[in-house]
PDB file of N, CA, C, O and CB in Angstrom:
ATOM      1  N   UNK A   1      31.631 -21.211 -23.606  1.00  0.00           N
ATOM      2  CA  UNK A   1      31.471 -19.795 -23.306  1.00  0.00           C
ATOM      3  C   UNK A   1      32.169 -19.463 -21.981  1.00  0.00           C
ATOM      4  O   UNK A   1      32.303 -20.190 -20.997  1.00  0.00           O
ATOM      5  CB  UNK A   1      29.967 -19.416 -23.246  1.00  0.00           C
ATOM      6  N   UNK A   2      32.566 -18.258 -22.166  1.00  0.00           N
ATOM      7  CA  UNK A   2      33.673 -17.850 -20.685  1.00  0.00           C
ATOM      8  C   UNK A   2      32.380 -17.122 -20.374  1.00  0.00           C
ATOM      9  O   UNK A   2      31.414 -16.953 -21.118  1.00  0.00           O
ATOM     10  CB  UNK A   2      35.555 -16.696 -20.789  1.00  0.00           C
ATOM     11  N   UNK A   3      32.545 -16.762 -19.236  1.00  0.00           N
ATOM     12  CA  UNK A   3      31.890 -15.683 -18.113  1.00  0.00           C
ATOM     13  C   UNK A   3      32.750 -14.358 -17.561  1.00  0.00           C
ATOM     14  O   UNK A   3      32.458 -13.564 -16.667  1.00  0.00           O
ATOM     15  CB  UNK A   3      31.574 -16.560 -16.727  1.00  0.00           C
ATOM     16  N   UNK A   4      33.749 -14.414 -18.307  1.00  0.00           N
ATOM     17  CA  UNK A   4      34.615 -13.363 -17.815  1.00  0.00           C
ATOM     18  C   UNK A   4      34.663 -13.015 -16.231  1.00  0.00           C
ATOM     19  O   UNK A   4      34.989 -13.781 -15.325  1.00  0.00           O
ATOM     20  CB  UNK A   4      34.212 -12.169 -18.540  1.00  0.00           C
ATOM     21  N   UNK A   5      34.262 -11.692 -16.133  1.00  0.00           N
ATOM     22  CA  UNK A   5      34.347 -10.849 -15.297  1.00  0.00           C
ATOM     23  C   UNK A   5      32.788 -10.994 -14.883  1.00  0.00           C
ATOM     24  O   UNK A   5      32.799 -10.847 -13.660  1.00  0.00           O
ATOM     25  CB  UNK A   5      34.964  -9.513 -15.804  1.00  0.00           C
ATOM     26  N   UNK A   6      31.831 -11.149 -15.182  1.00  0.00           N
ATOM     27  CA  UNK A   6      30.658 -11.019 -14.234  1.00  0.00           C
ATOM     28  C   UNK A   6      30.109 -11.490 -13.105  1.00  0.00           C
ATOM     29  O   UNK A   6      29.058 -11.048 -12.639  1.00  0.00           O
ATOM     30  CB  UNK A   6      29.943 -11.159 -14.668  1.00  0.00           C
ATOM     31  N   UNK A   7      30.984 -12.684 -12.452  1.00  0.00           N
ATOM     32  CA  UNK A   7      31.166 -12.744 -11.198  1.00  0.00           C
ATOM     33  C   UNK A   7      31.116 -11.043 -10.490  1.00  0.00           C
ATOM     34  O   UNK A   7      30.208 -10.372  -9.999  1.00  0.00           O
ATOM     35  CB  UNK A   7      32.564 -13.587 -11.047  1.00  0.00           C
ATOM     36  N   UNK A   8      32.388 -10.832 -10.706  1.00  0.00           N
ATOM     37  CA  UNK A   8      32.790  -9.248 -10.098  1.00  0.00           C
ATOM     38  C   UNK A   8      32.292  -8.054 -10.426  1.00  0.00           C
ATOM     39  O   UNK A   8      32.570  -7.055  -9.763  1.00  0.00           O
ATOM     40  CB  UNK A   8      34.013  -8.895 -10.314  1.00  0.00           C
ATOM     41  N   UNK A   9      31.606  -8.023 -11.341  1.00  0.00           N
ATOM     42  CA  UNK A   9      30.498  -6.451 -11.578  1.00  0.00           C
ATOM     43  C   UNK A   9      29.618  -7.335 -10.991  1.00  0.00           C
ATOM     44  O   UNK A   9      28.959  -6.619 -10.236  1.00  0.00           O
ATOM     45  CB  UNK A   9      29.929  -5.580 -13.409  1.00  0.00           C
ATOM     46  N   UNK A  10      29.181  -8.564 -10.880  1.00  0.00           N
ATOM     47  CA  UNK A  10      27.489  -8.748 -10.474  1.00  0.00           C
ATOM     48  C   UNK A  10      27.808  -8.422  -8.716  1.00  0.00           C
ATOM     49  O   UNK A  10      26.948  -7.744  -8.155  1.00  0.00           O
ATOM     50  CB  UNK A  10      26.621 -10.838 -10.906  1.00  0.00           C
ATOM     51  N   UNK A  11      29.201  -8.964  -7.740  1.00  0.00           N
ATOM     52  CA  UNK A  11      29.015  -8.700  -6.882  1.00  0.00           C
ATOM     53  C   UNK A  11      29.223  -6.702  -6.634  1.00  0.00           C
ATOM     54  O   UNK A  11      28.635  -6.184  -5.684  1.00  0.00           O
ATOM     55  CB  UNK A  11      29.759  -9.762  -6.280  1.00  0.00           C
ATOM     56  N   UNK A  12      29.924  -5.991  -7.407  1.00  0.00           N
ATOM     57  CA  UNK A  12      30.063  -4.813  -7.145  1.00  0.00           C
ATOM     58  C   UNK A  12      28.334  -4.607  -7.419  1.00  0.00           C
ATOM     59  O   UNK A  12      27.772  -4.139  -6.429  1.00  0.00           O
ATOM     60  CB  UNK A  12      31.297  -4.013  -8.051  1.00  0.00           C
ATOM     61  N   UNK A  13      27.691  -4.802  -8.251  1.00  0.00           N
ATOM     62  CA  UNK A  13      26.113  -4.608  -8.258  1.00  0.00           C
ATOM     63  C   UNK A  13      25.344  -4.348  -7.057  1.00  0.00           C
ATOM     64  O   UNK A  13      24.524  -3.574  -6.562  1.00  0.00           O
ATOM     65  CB  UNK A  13      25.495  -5.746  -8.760  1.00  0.00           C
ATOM     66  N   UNK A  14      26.292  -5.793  -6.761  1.00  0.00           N
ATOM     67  CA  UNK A  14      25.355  -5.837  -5.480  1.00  0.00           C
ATOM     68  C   UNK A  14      25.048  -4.990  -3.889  1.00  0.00           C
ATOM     69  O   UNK A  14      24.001  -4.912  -3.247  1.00  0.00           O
ATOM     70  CB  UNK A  14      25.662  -6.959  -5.143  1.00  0.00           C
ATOM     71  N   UNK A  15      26.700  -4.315  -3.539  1.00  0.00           N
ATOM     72  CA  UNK A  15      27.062  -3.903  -2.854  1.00  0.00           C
ATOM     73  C   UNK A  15      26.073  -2.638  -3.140  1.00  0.00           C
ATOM     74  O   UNK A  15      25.002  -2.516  -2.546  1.00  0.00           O
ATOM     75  CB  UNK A  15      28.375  -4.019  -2.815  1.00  0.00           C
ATOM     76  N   UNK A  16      26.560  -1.684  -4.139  1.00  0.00           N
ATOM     77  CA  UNK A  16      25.870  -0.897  -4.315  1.00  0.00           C
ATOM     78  C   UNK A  16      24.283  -0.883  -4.339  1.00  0.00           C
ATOM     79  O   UNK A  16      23.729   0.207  -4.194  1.00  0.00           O
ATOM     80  CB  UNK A  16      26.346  -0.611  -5.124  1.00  0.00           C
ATOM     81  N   UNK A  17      23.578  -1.939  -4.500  1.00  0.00           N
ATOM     82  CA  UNK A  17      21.988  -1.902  -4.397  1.00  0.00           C
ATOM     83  C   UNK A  17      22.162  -1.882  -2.334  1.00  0.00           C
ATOM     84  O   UNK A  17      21.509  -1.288  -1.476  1.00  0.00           O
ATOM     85  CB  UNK A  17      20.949  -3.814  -5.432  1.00  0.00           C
ATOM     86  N   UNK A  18      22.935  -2.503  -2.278  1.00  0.00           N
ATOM     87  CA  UNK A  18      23.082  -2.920  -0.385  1.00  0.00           C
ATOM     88  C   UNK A  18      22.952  -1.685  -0.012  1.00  0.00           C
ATOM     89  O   UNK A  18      21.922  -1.215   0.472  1.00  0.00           O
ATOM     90  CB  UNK A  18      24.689  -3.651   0.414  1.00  0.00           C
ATOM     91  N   UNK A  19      24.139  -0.995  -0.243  1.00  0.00           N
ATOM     92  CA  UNK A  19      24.286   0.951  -0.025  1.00  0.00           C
ATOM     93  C   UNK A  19      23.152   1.937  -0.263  1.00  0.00           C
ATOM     94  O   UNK A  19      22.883   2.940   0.398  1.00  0.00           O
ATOM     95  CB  UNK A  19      25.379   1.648  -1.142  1.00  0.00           C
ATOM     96  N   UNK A  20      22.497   1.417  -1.419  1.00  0.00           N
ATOM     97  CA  UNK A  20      21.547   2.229  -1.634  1.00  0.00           C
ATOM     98  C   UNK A  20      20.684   2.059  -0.266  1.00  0.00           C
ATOM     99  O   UNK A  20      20.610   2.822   0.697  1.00  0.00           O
ATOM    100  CB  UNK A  20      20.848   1.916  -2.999  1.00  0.00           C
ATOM    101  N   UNK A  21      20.174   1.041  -0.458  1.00  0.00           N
ATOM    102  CA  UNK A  21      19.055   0.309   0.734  1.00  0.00           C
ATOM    103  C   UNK A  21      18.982   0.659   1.442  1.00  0.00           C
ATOM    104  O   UNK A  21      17.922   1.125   1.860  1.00  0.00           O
ATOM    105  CB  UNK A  21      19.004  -0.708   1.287  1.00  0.00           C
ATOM    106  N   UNK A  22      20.552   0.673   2.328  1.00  0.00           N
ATOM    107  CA  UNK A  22      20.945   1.259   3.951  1.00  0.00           C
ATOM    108  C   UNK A  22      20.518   2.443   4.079  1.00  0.00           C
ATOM    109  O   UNK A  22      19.814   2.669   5.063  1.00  0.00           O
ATOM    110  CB  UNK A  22      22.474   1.384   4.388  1.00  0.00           C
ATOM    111  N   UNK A  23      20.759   3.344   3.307  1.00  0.00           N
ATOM    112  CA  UNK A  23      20.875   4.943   3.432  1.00  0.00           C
ATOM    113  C   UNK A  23      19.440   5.292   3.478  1.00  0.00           C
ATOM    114  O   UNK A  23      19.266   6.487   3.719  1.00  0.00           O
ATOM    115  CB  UNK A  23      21.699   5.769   2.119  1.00  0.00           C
ATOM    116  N   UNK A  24      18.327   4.577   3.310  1.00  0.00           N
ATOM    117  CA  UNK A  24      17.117   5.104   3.657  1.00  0.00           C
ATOM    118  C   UNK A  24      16.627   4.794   4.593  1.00  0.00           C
ATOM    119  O   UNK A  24      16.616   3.724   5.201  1.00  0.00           O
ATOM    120  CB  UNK A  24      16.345   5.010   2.980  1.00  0.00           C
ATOM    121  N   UNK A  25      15.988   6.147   4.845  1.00  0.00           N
ATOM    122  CA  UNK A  25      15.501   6.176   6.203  1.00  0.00           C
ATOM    123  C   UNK A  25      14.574   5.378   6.512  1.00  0.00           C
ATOM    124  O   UNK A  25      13.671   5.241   5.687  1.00  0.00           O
ATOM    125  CB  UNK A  25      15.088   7.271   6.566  1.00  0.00           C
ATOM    126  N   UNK A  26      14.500   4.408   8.124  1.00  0.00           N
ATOM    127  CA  UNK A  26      13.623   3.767   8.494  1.00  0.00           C
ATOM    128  C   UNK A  26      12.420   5.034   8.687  1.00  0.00           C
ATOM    129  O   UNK A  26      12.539   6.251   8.825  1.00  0.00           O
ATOM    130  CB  UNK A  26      14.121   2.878   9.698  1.00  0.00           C
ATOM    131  N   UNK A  27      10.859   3.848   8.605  1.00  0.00           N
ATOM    132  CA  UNK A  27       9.795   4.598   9.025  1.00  0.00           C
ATOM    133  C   UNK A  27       9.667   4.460  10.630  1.00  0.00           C
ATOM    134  O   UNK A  27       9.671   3.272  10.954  1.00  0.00           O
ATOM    135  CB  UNK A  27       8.525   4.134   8.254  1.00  0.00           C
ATOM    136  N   UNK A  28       9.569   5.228  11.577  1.00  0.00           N
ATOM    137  CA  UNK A  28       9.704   5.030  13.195  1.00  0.00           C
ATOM    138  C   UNK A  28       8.515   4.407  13.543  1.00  0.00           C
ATOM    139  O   UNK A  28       7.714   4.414  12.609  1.00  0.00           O
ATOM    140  CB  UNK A  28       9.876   6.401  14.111  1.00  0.00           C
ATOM    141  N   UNK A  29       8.034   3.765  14.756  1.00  0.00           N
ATOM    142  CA  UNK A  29       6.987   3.064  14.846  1.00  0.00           C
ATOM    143  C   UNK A  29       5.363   4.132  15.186  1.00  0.00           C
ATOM    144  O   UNK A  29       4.181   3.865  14.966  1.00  0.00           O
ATOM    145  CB  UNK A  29       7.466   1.967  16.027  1.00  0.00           C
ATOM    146  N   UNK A  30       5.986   5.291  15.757  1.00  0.00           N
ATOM    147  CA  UNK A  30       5.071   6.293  15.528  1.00  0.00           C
ATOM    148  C   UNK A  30       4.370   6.675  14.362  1.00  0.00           C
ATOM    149  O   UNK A  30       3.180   6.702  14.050  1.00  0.00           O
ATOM    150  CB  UNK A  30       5.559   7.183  15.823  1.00  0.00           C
ATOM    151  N   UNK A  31       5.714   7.040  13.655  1.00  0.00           N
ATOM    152  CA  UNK A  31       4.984   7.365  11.826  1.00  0.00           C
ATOM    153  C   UNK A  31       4.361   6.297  11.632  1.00  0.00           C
ATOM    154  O   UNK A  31       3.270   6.600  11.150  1.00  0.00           O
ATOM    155  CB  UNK A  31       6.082   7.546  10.320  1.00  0.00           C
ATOM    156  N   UNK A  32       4.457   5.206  11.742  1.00  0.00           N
ATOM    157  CA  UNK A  32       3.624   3.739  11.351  1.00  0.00           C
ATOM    158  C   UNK A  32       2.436   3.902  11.520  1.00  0.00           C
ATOM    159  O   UNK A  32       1.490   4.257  10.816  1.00  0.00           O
ATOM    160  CB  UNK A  32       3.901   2.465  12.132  1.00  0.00           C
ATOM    161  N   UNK A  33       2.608   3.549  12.718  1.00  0.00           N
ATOM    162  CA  UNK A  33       1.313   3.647  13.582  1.00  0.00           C
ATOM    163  C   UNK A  33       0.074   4.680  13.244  1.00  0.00           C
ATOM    164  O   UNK A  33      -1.109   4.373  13.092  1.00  0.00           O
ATOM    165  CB  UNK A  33       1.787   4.025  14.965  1.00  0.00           C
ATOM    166  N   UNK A  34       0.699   6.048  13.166  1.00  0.00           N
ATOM    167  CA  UNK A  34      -0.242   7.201  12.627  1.00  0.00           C
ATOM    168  C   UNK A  34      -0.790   6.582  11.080  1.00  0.00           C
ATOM    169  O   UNK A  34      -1.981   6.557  10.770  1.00  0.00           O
ATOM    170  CB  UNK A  34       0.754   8.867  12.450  1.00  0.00           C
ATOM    171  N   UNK A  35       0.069   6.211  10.402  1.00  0.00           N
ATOM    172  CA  UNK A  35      -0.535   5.988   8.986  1.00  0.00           C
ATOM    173  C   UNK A  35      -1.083   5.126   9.015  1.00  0.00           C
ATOM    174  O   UNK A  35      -1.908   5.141   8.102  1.00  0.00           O
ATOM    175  CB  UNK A  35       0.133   5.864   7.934  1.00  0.00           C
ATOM    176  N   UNK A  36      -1.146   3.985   9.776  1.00  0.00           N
ATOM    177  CA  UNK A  36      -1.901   2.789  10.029  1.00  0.00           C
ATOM    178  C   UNK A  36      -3.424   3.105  10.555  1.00  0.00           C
ATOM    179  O   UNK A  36      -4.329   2.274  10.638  1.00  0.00           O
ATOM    180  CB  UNK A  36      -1.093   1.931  11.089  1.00  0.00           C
ATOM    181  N   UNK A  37      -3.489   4.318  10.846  1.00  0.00           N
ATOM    182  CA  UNK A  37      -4.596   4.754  11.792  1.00  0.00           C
ATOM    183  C   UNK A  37      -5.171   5.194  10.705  1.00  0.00           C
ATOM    184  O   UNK A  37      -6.342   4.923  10.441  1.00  0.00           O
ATOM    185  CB  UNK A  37      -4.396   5.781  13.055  1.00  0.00           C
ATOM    186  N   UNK A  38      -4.205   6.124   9.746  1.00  0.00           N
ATOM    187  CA  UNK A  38      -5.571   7.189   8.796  1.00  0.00           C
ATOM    188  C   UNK A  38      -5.878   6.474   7.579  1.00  0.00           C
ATOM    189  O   UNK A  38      -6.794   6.868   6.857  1.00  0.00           O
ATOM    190  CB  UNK A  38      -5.030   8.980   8.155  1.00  0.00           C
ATOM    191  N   UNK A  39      -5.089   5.309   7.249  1.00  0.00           N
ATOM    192  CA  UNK A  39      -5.930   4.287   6.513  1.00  0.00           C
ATOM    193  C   UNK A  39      -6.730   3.357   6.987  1.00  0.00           C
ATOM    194  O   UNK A  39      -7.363   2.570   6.283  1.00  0.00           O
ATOM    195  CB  UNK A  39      -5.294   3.634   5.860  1.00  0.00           C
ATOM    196  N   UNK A  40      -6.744   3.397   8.167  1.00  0.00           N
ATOM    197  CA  UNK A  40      -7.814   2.714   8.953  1.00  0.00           C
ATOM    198  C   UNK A  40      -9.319   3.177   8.472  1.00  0.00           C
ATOM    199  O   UNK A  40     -10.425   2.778   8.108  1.00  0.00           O
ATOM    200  CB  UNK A  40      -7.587   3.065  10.545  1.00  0.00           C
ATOM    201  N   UNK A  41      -8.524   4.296   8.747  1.00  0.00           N
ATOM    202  CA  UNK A  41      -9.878   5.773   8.971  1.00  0.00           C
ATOM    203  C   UNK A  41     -10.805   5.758   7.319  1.00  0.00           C
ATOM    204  O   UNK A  41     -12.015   5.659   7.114  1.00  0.00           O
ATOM    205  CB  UNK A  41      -8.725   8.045   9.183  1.00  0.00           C
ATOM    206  N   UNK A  42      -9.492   5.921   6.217  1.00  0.00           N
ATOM    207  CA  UNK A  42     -10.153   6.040   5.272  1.00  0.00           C
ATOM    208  C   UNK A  42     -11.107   4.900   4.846  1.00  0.00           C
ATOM    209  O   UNK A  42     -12.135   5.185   4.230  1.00  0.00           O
ATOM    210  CB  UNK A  42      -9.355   6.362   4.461  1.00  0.00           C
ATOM    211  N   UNK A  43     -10.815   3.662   5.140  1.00  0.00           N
ATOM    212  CA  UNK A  43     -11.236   2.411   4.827  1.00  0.00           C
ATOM    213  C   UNK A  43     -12.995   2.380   4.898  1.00  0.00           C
ATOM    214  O   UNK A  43     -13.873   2.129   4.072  1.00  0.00           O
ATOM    215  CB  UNK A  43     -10.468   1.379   5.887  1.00  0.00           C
ATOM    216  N   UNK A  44     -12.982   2.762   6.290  1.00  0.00           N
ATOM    217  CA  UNK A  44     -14.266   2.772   7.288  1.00  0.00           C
ATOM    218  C   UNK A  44     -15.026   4.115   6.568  1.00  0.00           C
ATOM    219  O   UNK A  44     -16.229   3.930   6.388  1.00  0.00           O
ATOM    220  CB  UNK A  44     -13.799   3.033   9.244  1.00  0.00           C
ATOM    221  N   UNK A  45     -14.708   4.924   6.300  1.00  0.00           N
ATOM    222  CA  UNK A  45     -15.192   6.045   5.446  1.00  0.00           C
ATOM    223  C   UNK A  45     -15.510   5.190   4.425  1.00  0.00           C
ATOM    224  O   UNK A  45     -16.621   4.681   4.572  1.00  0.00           O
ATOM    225  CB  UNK A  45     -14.202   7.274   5.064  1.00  0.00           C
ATOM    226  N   UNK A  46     -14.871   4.833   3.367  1.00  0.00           N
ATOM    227  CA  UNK A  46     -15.874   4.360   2.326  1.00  0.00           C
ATOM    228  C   UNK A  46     -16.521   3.346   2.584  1.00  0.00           C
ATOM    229  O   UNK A  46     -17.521   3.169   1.888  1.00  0.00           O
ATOM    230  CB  UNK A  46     -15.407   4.097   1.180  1.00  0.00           C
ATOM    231  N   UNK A  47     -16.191   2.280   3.698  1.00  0.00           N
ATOM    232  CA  UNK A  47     -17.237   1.318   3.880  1.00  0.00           C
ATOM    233  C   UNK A  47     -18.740   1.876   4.050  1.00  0.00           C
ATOM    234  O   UNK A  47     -19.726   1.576   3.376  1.00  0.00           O
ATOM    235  CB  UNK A  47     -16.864   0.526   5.075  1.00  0.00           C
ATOM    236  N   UNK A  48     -18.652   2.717   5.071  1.00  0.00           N
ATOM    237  CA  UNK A  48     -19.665   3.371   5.461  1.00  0.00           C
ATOM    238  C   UNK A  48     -20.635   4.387   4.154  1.00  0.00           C
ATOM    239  O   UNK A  48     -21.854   4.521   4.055  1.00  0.00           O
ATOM    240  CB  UNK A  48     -18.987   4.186   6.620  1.00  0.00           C
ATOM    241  N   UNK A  49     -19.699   4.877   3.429  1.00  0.00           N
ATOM    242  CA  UNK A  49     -20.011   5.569   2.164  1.00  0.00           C
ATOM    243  C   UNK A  49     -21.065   4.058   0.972  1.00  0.00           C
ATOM    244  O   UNK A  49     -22.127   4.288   0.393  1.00  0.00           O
ATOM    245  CB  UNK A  49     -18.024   6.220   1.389  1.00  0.00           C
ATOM    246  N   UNK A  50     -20.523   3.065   0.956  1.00  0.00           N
ATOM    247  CA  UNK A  50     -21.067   1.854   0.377  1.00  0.00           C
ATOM    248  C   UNK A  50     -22.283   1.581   0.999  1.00  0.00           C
ATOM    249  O   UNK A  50     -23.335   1.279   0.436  1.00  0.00           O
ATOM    250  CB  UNK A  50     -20.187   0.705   0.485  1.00  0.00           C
ATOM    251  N   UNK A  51     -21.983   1.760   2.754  1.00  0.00           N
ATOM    252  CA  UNK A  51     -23.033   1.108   3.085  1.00  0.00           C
ATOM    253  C   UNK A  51     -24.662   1.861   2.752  1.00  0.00           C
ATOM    254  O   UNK A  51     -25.761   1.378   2.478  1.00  0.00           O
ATOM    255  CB  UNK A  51     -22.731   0.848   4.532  1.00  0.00           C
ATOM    256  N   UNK A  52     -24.165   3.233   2.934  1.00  0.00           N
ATOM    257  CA  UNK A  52     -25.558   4.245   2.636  1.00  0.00           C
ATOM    258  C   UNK A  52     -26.070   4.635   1.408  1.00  0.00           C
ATOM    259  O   UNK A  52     -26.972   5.451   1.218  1.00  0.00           O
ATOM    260  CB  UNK A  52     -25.417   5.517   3.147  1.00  0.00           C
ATOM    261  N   UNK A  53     -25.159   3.720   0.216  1.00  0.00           N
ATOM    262  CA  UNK A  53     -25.405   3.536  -1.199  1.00  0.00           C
ATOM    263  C   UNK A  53     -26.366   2.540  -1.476  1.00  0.00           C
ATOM    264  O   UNK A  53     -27.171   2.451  -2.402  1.00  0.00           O
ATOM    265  CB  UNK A  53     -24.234   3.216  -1.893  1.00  0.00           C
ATOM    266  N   UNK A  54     -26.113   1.713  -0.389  1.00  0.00           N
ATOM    267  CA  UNK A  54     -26.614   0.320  -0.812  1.00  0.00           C
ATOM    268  C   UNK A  54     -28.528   0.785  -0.028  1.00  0.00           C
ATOM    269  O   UNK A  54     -29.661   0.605  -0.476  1.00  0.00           O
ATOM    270  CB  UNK A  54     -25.342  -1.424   0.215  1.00  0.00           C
ATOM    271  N   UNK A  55     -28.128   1.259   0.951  1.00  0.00           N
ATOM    272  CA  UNK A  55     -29.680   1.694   1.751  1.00  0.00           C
ATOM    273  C   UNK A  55     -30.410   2.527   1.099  1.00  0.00           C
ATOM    274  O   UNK A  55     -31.616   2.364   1.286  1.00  0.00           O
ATOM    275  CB  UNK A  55     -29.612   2.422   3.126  1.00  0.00           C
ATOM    276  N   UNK A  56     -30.074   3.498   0.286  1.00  0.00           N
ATOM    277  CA  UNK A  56     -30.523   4.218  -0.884  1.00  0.00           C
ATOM    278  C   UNK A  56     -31.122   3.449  -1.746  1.00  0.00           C
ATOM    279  O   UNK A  56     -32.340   3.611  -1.814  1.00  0.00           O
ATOM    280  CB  UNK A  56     -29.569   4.861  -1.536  1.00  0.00           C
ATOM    281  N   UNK A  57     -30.495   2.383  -2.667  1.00  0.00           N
ATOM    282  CA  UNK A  57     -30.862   1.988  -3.509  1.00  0.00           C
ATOM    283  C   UNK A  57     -31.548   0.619  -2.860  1.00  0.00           C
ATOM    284  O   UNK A  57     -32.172  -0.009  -3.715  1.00  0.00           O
ATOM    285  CB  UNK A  57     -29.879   2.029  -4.475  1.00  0.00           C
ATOM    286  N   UNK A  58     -31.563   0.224  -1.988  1.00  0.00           N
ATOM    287  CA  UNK A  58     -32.691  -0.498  -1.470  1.00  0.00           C
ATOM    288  C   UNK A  58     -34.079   0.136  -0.817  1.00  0.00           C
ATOM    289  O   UNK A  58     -35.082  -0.572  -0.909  1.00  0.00           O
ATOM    290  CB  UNK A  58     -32.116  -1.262  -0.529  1.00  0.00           C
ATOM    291  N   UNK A  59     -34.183   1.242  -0.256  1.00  0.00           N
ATOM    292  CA  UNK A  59     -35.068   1.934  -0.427  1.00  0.00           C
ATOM    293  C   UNK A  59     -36.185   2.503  -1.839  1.00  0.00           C
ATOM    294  O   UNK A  59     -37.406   2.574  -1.971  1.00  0.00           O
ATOM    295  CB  UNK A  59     -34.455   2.636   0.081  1.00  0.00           C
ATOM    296  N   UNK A  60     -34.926   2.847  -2.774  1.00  0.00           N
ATOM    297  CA  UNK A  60     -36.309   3.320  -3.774  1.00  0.00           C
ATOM    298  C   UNK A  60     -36.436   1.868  -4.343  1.00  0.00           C
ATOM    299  O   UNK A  60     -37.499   1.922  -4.961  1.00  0.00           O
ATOM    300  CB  UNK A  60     -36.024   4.759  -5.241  1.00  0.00           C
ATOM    301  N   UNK A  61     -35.873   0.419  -4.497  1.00  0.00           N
ATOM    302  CA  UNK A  61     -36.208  -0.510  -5.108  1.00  0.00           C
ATOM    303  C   UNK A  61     -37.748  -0.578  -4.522  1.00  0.00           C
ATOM    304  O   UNK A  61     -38.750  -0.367  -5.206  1.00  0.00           O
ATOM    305  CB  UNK A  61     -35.224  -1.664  -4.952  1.00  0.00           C
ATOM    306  N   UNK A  62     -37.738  -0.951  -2.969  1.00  0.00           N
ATOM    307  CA  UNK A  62     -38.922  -0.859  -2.339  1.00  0.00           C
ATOM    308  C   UNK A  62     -40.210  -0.035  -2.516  1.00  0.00           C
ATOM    309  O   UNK A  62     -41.346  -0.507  -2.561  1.00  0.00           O
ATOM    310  CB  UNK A  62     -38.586  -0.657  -1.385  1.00  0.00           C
ATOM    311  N   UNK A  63     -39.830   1.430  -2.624  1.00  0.00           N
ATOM    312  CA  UNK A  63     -40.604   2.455  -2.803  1.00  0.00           C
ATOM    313  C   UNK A  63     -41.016   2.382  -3.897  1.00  0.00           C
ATOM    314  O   UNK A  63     -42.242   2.302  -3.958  1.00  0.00           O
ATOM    315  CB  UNK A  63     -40.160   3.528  -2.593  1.00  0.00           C
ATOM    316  N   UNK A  64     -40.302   2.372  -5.151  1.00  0.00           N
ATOM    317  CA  UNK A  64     -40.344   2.556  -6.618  1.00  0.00           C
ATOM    318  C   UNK A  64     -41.898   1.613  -6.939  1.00  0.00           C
ATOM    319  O   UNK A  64     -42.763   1.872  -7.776  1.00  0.00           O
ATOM    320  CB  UNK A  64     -38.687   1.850  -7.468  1.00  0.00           C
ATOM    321  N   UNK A  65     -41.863   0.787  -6.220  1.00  0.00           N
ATOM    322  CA  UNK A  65     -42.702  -0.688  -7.176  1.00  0.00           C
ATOM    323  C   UNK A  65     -44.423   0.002  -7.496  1.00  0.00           C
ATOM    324  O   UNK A  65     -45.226  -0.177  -8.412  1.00  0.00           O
ATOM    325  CB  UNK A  65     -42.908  -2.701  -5.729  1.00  0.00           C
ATOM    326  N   UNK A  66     -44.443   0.736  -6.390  1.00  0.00           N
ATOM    327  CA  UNK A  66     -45.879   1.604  -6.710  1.00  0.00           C
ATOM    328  C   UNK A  66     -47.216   1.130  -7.302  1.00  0.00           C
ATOM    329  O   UNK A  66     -48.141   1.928  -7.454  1.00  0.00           O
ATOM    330  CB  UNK A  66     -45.584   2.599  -7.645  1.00  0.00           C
TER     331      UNK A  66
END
C-alpha cells in the first residue's frame, strides 16, 4: 500500500488546527481569578445548602420517633 500524499494534507491539517488555536483569545489572570472566585462561591453555597438538608432531616428523624 502507498500512502500517497498524506504525509502533506496531515501536515497542512496541522498547521491549520495550530492557526486556529493561536487566534484565541487568552483568558487574563484577572478574568481567571474572578471566575475562580464565583465558583468558589457557588461551591460553598451548595455545600452549605447540603449541609442544612442534612440538619433538617436529622432533626425530624429525632423528633419524628414520638
Amino acid at each position: 500500500m502507498t500512502r500517497g500524499n498524506q504525509r502533506e494534507t496531515d501536515r497542512l491539517k496541522a498547521q491549520k488546527k495550530a492557526a486556529a488555536s493561536k487566534s484565541k483569545p487568552k483568558e487574563s489572570n484577572t478574568t481567571l481569578a474572578k471566575r475562580k472566585e464565583t465558583d468558589a462561591e457557588a461551591l460553598r453555597a451548595k455545600q452549605k445548602k447540603k449541609e442544612e438538608e442534612k440538619a433538617t432531616a436529622a432533626a425530624a428523624a429525632a423528633g419524628g420517633g414520638g
